[in-house]
C-alpha positions as CSV (number, residue, x, y, z in Angstrom):
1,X,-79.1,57.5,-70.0
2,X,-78.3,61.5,-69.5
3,X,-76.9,60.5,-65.8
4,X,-74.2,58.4,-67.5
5,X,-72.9,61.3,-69.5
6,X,-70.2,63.7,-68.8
7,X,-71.2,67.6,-67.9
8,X,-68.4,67.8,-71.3
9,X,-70.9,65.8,-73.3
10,X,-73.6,67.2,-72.5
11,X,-72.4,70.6,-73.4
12,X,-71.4,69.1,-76.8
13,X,-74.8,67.8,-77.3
14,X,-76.4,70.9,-75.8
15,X,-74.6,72.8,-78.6
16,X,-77.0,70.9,-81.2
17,X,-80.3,71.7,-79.7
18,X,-82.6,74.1,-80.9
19,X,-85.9,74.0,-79.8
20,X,-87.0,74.5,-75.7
21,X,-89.1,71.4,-76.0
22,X,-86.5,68.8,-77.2
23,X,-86.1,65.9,-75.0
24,X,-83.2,65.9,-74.3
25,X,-83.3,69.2,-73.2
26,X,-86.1,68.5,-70.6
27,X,-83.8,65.0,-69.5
28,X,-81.5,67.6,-68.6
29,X,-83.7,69.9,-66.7
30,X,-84.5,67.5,-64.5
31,X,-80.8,65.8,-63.9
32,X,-79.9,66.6,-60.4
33,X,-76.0,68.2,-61.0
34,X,-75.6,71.4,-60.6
35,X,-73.2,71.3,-63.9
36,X,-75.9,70.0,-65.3
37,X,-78.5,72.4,-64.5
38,X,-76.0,75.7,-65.2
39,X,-75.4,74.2,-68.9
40,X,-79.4,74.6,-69.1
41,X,-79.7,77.8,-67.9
42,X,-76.8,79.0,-70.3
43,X,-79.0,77.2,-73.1
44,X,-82.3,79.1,-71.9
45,X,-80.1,82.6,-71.8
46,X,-78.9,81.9,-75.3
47,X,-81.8,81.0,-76.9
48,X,-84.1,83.5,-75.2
49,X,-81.5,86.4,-76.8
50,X,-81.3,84.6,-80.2
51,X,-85.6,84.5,-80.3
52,X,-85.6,88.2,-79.4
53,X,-82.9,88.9,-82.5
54,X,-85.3,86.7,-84.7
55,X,-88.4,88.5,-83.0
56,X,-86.8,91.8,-84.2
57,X,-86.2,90.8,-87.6
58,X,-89.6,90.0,-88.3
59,X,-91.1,93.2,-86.7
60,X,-88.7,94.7,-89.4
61,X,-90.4,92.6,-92.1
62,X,-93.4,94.4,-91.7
63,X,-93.7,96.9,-94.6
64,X,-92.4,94.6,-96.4
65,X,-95.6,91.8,-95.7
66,X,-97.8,94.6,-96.0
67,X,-96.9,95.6,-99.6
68,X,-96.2,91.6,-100.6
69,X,-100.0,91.4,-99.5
70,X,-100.7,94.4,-101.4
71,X,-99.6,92.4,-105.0
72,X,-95.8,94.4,-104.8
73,X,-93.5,92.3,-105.7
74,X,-90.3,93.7,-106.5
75,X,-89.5,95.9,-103.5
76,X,-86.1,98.4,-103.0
77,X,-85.1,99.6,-100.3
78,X,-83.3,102.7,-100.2
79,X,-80.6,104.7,-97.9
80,X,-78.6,107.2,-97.8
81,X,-74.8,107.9,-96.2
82,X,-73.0,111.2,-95.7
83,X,-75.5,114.1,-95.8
84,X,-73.5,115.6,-92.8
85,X,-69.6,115.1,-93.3
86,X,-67.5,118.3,-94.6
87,X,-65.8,116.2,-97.1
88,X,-66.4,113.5,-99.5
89,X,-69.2,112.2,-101.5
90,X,-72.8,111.4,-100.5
91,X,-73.4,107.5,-101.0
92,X,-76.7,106.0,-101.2
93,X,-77.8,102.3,-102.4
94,X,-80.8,100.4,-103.4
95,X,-81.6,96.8,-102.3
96,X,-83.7,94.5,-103.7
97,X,-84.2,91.3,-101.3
98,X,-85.7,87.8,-101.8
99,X,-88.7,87.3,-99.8
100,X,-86.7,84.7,-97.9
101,X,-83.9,86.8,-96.8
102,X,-83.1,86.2,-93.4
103,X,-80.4,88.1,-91.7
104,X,-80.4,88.1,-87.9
105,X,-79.0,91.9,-86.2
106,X,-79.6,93.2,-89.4
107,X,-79.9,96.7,-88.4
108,X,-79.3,100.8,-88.7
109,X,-75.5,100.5,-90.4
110,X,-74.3,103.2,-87.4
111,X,-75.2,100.6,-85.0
112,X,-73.2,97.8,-86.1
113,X,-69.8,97.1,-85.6
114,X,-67.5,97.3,-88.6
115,X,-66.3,93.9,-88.6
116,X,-70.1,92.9,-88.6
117,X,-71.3,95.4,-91.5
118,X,-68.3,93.7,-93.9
119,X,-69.8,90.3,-93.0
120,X,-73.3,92.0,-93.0
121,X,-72.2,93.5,-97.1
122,X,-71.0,90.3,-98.7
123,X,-73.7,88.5,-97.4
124,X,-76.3,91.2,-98.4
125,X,-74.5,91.2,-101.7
126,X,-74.7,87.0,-102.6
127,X,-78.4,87.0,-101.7
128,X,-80.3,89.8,-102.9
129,X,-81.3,89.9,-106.2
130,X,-80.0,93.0,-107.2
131,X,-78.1,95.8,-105.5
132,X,-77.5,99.6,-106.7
133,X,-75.2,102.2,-105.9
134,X,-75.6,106.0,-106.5
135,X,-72.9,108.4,-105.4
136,X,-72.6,112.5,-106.0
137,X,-69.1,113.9,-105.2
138,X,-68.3,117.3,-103.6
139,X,-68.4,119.0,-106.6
140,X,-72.4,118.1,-107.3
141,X,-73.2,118.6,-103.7
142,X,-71.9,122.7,-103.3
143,X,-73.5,123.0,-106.9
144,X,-77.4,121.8,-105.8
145,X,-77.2,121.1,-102.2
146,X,-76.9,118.2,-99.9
147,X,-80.8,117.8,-100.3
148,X,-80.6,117.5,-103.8
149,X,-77.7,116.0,-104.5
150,X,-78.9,113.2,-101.9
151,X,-82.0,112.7,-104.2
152,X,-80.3,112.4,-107.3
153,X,-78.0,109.8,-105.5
154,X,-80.6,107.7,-104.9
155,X,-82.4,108.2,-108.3
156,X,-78.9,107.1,-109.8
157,X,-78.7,103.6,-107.1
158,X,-82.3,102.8,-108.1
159,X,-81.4,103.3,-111.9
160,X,-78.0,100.7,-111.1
161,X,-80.6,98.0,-110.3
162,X,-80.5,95.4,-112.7
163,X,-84.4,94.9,-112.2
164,X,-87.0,97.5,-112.5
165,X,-88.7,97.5,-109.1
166,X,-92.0,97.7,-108.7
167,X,-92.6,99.9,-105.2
168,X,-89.7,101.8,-103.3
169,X,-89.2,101.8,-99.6
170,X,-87.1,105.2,-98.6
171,X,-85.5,106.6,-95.7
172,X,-87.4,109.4,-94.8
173,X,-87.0,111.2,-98.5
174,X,-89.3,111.1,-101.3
175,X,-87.9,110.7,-105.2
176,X,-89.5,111.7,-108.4
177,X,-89.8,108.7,-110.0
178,X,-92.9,107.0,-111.5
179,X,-92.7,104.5,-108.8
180,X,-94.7,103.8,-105.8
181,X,-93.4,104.5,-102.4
182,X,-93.1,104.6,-99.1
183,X,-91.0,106.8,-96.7
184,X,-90.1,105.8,-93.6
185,X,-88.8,108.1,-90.5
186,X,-86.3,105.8,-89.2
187,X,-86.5,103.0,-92.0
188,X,-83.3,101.9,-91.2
189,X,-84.0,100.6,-88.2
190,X,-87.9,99.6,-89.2
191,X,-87.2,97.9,-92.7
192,X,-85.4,95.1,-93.7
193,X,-84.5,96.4,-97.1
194,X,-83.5,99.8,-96.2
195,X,-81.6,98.4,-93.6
196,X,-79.8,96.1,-96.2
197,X,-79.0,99.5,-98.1
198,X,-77.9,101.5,-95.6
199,X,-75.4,98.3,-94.8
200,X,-74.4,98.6,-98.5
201,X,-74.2,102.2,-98.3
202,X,-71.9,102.9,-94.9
203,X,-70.0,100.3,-96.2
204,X,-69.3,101.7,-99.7
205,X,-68.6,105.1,-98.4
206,X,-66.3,104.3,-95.8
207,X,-64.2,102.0,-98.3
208,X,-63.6,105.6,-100.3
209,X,-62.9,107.6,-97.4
210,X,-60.1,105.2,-96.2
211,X,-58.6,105.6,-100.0
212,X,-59.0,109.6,-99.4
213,X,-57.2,108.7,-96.4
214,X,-54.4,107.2,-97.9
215,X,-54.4,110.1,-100.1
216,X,-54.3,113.0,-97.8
217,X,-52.7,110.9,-94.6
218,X,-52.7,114.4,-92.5
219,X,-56.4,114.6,-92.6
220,X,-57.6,110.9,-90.9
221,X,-59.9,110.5,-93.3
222,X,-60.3,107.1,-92.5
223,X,-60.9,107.5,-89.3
224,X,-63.7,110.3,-88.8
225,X,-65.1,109.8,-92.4
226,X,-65.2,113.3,-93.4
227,X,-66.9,114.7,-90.7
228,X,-66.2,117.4,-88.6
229,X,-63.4,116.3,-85.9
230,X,-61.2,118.2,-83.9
231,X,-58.4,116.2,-86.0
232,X,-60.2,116.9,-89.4
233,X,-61.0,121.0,-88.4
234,X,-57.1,121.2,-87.0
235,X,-55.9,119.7,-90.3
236,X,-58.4,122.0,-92.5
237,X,-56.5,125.1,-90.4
238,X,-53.1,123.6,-91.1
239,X,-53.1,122.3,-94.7
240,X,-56.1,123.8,-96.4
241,X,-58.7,122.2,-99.0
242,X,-58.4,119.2,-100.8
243,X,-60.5,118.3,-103.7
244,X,-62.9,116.3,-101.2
245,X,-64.3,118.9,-99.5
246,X,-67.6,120.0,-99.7
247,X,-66.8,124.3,-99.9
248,X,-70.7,125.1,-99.4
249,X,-70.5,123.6,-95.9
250,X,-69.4,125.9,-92.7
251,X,-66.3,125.7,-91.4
252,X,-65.2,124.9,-95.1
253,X,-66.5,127.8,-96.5
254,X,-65.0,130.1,-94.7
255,X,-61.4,128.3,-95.0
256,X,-62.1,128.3,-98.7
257,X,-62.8,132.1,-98.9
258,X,-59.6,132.9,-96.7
259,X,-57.6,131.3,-99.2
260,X,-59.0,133.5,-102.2
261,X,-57.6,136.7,-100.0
């Protein structure tokens, strides 16, 4: 019987249920301690935050249903990373997911912890079924423009796949490629497999940034990621250019063209 069992014990067991109507769980509910009865309301808590993760990750499955039902199969999701940094390259990947990938707090890669994107990348990495990478450097980007040079990114991520896939979901871009699509305003936070690339993205990115760092120390590029920080404009003023920075982009241009006087 539950009444013979320690509050320790049953926190143990407690541990090991999983659905609201177990019976042990209701045996609980109605012992009379009142250790008792907080280990079931931290039970109800937890499992009413971990349905409302799962709820959220299926919301995001949506598109993804939609074009399954559709007779799509082999579906890539698409993102992009650094379109607005003053230095460094812009990053994009393309994911292609089973159709049983589950990955609760999969999310928008700028609204998850570092720690968790690394756990969220090799895990993205072991179960889809193929990932690709596309990145343009400086260089490319003052040559055609961040617009452009985004699109030919991606073009060059979905071309690293090692499967053709049949329909593209894309974050809020369109590609010229002789494949079906879909872009989504927001698709990182509305898609699973744009999601998934804009994990694989962030994550590839800021792995280069931190070897620019350790490059150029006196810039903290692996802390602000090439953006446009009172540490990374103070450094521009004080050391100049390096070979990472994009010299199309204000303040950089003007740096650039005081150095040609």
């Amino acid at each position: 019987m539950i009444t013979a069992m320690s509050i320790k014990e049953i926190s143990l067991k407690l541990k090991t249920i999983r659905e609201p109507e177990d019976s042990f769980l209701q045996k609980c509910r109605e012992d009379g301690r009142k250790g008792v009865t907080d280990l079931v309301n931290k039970w109800q808590r937890t499992y009413e935050k971990e349905q409302q993760v799962r709820d959220a990750f299926t919301e995001m499955t949506e598109f993804e249903r939609q074009l399954r039902k559709q007779g799509f199969s082999i579906l890539a999701g698409i993102d992009e990373v650094g379109r607005g940094p003053l230095a460094g390259p812009v990053v994009t990947s393309a994911v292609i997911l089973p159709d049983s990938f589950y990955l609760p707090g999969l999310n928008d890669s700028k609204k998850i912890p570092e720690s968790k994107r690394e756990q969220f990348y090799e895990m993205i990495f072991k179960e889809a079924i193929s990932v690709g990478v596309g990145v343009v450097h400086s260089e490319v980007i003052d040559e055609i423009n961040i617009y452009q040079a985004t699109k030919k990114a991606m073009v060059a991520a979905v071309n690293d796949l090692s499967e053709l896939p049949d329909h593209l979901l894309i974050d809020a871009m369109e590609l010229d490629v002789p494949i079906p699509q879909l872009s989504l305003i927001k698709g990182d936070a509305r898609s699973i497999s744009i999601s998934a690339a804009s994990i694989i993205a962030k994550v590839t990115r800021d792995r280069m940034m931190k070897e620019y760092g350790e490059k150029y120390p006196e810039y903290g590029f692996e802390k602000h990621m090439g953006y446009g920080t009172s540490q990374h404009l103070e450094a521009l003023d004080i050391h100049g250019l390096t070979p990472w920075h994009r010299r199309s982009f204000a303040p950089v241009k003007e740096i650039a063209a005081r150095t040609k006087e």
